[in-house]
C-alpha positions in Angstrom: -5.0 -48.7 108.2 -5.4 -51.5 110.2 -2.8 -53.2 112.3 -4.6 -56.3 113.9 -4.9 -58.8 111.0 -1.4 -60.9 109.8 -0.4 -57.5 108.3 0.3 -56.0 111.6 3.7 -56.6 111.6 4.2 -54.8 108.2 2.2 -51.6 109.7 3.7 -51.1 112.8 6.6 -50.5 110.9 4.9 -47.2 108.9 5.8 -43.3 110.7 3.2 -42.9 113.2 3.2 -39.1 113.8 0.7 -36.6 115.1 1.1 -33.5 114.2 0.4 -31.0 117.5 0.4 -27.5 118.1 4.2 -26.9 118.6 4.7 -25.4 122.1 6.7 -21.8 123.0 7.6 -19.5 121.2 10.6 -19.6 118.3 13.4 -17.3 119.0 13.6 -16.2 115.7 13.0 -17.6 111.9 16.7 -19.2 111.6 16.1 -21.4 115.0 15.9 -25.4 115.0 12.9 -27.1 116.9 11.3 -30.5 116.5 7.9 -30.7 114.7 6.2 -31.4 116.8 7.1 -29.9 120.1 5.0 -32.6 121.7 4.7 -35.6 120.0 2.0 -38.6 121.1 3.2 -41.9 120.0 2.0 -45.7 120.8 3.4 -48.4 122.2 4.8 -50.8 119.5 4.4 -48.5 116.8 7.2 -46.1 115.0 7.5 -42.3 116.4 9.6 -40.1 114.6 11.0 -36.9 116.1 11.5 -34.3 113.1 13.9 -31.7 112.7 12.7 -28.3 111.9 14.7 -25.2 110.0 18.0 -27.5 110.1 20.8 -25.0 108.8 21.5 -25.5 105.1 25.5 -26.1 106.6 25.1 -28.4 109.2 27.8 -30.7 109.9 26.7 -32.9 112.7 23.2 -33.5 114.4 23.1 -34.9 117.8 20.3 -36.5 119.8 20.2 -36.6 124.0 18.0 -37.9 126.6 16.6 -35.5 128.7 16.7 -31.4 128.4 20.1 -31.4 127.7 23.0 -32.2 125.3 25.6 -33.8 127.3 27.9 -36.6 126.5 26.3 -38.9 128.9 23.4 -38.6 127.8 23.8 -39.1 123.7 21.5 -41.3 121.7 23.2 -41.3 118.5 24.8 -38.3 116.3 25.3 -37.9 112.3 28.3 -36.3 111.3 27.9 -35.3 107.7 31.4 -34.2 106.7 32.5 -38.1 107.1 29.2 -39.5 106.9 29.5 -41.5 110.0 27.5 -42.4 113.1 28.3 -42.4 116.8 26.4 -44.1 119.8 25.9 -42.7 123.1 25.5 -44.2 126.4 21.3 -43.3 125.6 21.1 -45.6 122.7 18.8 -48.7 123.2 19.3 -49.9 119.9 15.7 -48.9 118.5 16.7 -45.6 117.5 17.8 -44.3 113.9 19.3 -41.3 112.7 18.3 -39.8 108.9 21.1 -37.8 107.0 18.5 -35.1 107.6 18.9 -35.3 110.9 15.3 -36.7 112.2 15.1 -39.2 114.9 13.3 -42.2 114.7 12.3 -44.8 117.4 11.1 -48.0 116.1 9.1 -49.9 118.5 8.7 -47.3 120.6 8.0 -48.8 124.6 6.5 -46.7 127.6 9.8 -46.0 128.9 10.9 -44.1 126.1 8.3 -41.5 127.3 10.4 -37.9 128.3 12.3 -35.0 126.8 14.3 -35.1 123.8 17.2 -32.9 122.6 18.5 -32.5 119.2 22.1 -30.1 118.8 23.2 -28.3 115.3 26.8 -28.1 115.0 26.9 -26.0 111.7 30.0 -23.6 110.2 28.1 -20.5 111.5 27.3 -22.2 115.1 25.6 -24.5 117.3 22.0 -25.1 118.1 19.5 -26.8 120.3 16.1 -27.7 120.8 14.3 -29.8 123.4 10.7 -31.8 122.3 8.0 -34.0 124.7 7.7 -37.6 123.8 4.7 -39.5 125.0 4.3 -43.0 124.8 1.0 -43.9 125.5 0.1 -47.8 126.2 -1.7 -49.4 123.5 -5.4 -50.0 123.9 -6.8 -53.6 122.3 -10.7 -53.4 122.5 -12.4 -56.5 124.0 -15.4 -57.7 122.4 -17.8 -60.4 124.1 -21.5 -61.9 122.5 -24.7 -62.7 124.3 -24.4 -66.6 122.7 -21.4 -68.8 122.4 -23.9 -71.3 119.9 -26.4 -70.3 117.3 -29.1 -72.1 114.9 -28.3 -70.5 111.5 -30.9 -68.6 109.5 -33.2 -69.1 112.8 -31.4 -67.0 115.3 -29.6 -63.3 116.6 -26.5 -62.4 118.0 -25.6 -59.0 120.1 -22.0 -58.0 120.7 -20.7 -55.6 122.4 -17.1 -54.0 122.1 -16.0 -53.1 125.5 -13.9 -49.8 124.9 -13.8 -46.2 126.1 -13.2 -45.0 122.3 -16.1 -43.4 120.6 -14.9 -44.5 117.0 -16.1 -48.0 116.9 -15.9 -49.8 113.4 -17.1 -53.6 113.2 -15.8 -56.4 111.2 -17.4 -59.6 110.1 -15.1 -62.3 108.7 -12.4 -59.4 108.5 -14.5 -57.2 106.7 -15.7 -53.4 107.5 -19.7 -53.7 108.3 -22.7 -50.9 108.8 -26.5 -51.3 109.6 -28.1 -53.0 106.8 -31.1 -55.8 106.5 -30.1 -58.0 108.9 -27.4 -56.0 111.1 -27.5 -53.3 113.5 -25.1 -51.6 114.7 -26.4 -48.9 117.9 -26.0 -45.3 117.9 -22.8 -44.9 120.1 -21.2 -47.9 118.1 -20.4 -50.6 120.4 -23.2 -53.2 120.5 -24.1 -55.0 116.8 -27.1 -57.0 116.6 -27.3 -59.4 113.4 -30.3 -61.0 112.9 -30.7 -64.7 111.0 -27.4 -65.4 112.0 -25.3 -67.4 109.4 -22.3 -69.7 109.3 -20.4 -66.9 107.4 -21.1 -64.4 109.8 -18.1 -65.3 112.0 -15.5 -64.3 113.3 -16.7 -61.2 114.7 -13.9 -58.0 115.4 -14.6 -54.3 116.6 -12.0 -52.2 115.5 -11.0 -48.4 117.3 -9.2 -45.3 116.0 -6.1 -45.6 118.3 -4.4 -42.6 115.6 -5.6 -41.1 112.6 -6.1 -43.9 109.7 -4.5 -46.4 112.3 -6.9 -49.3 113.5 -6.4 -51.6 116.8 -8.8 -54.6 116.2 -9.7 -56.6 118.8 -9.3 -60.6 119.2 -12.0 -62.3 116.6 -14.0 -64.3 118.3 -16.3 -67.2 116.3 -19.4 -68.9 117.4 -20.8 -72.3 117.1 -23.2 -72.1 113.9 -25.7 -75.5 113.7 -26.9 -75.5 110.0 -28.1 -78.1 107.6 -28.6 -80.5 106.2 -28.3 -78.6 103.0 -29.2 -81.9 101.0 -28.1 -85.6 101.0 -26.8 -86.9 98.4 -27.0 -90.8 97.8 -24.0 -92.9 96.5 -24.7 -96.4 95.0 -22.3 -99.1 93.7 -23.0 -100.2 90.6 -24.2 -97.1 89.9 -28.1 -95.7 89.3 -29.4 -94.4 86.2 -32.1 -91.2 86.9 -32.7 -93.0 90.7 -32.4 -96.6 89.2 -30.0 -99.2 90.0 -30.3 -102.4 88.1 -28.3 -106.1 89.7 -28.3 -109.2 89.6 -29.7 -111.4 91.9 -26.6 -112.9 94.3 -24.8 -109.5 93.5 -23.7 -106.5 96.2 -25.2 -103.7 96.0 -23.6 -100.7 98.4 -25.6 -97.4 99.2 -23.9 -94.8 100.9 -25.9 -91.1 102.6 -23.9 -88.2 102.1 -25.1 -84.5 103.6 -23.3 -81.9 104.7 -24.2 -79.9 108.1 -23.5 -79.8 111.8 -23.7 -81.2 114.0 -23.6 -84.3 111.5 -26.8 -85.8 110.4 -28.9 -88.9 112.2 -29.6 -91.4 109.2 -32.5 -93.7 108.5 -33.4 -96.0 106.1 -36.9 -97.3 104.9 -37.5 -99.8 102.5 -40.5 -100.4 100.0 -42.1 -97.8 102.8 -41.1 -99.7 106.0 -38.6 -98.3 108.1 -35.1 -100.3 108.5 -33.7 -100.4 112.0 -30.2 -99.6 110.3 -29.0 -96.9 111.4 -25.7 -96.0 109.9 -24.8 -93.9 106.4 -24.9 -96.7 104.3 -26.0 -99.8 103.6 -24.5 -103.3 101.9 -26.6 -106.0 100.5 -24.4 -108.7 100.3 -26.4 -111.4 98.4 -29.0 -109.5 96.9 -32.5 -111.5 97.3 -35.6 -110.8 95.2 -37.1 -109.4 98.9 -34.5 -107.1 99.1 -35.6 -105.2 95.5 -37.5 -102.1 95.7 -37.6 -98.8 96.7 -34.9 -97.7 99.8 -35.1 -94.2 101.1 -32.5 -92.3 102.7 -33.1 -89.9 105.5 -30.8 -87.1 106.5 -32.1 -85.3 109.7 -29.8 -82.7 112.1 -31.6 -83.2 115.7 -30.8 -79.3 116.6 -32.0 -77.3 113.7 -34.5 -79.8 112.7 -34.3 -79.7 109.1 -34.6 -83.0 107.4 -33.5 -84.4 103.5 -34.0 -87.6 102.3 -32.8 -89.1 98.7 -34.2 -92.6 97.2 -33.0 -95.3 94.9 -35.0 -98.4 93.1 -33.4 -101.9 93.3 -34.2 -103.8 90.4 -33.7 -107.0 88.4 -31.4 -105.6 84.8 -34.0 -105.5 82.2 -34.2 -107.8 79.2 -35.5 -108.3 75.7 -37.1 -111.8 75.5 -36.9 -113.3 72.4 -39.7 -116.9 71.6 -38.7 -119.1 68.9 -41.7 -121.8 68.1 -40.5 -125.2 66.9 -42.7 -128.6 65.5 -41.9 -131.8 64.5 -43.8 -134.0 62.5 -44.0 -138.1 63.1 -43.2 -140.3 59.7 -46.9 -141.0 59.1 -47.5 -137.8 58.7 -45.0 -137.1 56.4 -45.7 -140.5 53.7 -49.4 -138.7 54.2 -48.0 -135.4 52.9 -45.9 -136.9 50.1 -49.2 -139.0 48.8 -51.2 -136.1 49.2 -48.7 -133.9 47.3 -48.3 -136.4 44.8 -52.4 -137.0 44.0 -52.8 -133.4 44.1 -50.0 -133.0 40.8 -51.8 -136.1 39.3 -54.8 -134.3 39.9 -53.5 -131.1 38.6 -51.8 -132.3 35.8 -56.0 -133.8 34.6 -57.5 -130.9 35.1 -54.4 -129.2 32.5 -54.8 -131.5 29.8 -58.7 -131.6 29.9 -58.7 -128.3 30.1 -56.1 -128.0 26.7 -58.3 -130.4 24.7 -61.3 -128.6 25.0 -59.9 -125.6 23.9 -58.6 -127.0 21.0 -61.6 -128.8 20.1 -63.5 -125.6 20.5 -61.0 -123.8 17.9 -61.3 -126.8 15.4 -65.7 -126.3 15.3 -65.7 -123.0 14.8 -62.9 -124.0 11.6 -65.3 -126.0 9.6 
């Protein structure tokens, strides 16, 4: 259970009790006492002070201050035949009486460290019992690393939890870590070593057993992580096709770089090969120009970890399908030539039919006689 992430508010409100061996001696089966005699609580968290072998008749249970049950004294008392409370000069305003007669402390401070004395009224007589409260201060470990900065992927990190406990548990981004691959954690638990560091190794807690199942964390503590660039992505108005981008001479055509690391990436440009003195993310061509068509490369660099991406784009001229259509004109010589022509070659055509018919029929009429 831990009680150093949001949820510590909800469980410092849970019982915190430790069950110890109960001091002296009972003076007989029937006798109250307070389970246990002693009772080890910590500071900020619940302590409840049980009531052992209460009297199946008890009327009223009482709790004091101190080894004794006077009036001046009194915390608070349960009467059970009207089931009403009373407050006594003792009562701080964190205490609370069960019907069962079991007192609880919420909050409990250093101060509230001492004796405690519960009295039985019941029909067959009156009991007591006195129990040891100790309120011990509440110990939040410290933790410190050998690096406040880190190259991802490319360097370690050692931290060490400064505490006197001996059950050390480690947490990275808020969650319970052993050795594995890349972390180490050392044999008495307070030093972890994690090697290729990465930007999701942070924050970084160490955690002590300050009670059974109860967990103190300590602050979480984050280091600067330089990674990247991962890529770089390259945004163009009007948009390219497959790394193309087709306009119109006289048009604008915007580029913009886009990468994602830290510290943020140095830019630069080349075009057709040579490299721009432009610095910046993007670029705006105005009035596009046939010089200005080509290839343009974008380069994404981060100056610490050294890792550099680059993403290109071709500027070209919209592509068209051409289409020739192939006229003549012809003068009027040419044309009273043509007709003449035309005209001789049906005369002539129209001679060669009828010779050709007369023949034939002569031919038919020889072979008659």
């Amino acid at each position: 259970m831990d009680c150093s992430t949001p949820r510590c508010s909800v469980w410092r409100e849970l019982v915190l009790v430790v069950s110890l061996l109960a001091c002296g001696i009972r003076q007989s089966s029937s006798q109250i006492y307070i389970i246990p005699d002693t009772l080890v609580g910590v500071e900020g968290y619940r302590s409840y002070l049980v009531l052992g072998n209460a009297p199946e008749d008890a009327q009223e249970y009482s709790w004091h201050r101190g080894a004794n049950d006077t009036e001046g004294n009194m915390i608070i008392s349960y009467d059970s035949t009207s089931d009403s409370r009373q407050y006594g000069p003792m009562y701080s305003g964190r205490e609370a009486l069960s019907n069962a007669g079991n007192l609880l402390i919420i909050r409990a401070q250093l101060n509230d460290t001492g004796n405690y004395t519960v009295r039985v009224d019941a029909i067959n007589g009156t009991q007591t019992a006195t129990g040891w409260l100790k309120i011990q201060e509440l110990e939040i470990p410290g933790i410190s690393v050998n690096t406040s900065s880190v190259v991802e992927d490319m360097e370690s990190v050692a931290a060490v939890c400064d505490t006197n406990a001996t059950n050390v548990t480690w947490y990275v981004d808020y969650i319970p870590v052993s050795s594995n691959s890349r972390m180490t954690v050392s044999p008495d638990g307070k030093t972890l070593i994690i090697q290729r560091f990465s930007h999701s190794d942070k924050p970084l807690q160490c955690g002590i057993e300050i009670l059974p199942e109860i967990i103190q964390r300590s602050e979480p503590i984050s280091l600067t992580v330089f990674f990247g660039p991962y890529y770089v992505f390259l945004w163009t108005n009007p948009n390219d096709f497959n790394g193309v981008l087709s306009a119109e001479i006289g048009s604008q055509v915007e580029m913009e770089c886009v990468s994602y690391s830290r510290p943020e990436s140095k830019y630069r440009w080349m075009h057709n090969g040579s490299l721009l003195s432009f610095s910046e993310k993007n670029i705006t061509l105005l009035n596009l120009t046939w010089d200005q068509m080509g290839r343009y490369r974008c380069i994404g660099e981060n100056p610490v970890t050294q890792l550099t991406f680059y993403q290109e784009v071709q500027v070209q001229a919209p592509w068209r399908r051409t289409i020739v259509t192939k006229t003549f004109t012809i003068s009027g010589t040419w044309v009273v030539l043509l007709i003449l022509m035309t005209v001789l070659g049906g005369v002539f055509f129209c001679i060669i039919l009828i010779h050709t018919l007369i023949k034939h029929y002569s031919t038919r009429s020889h072979w008659g006689t």
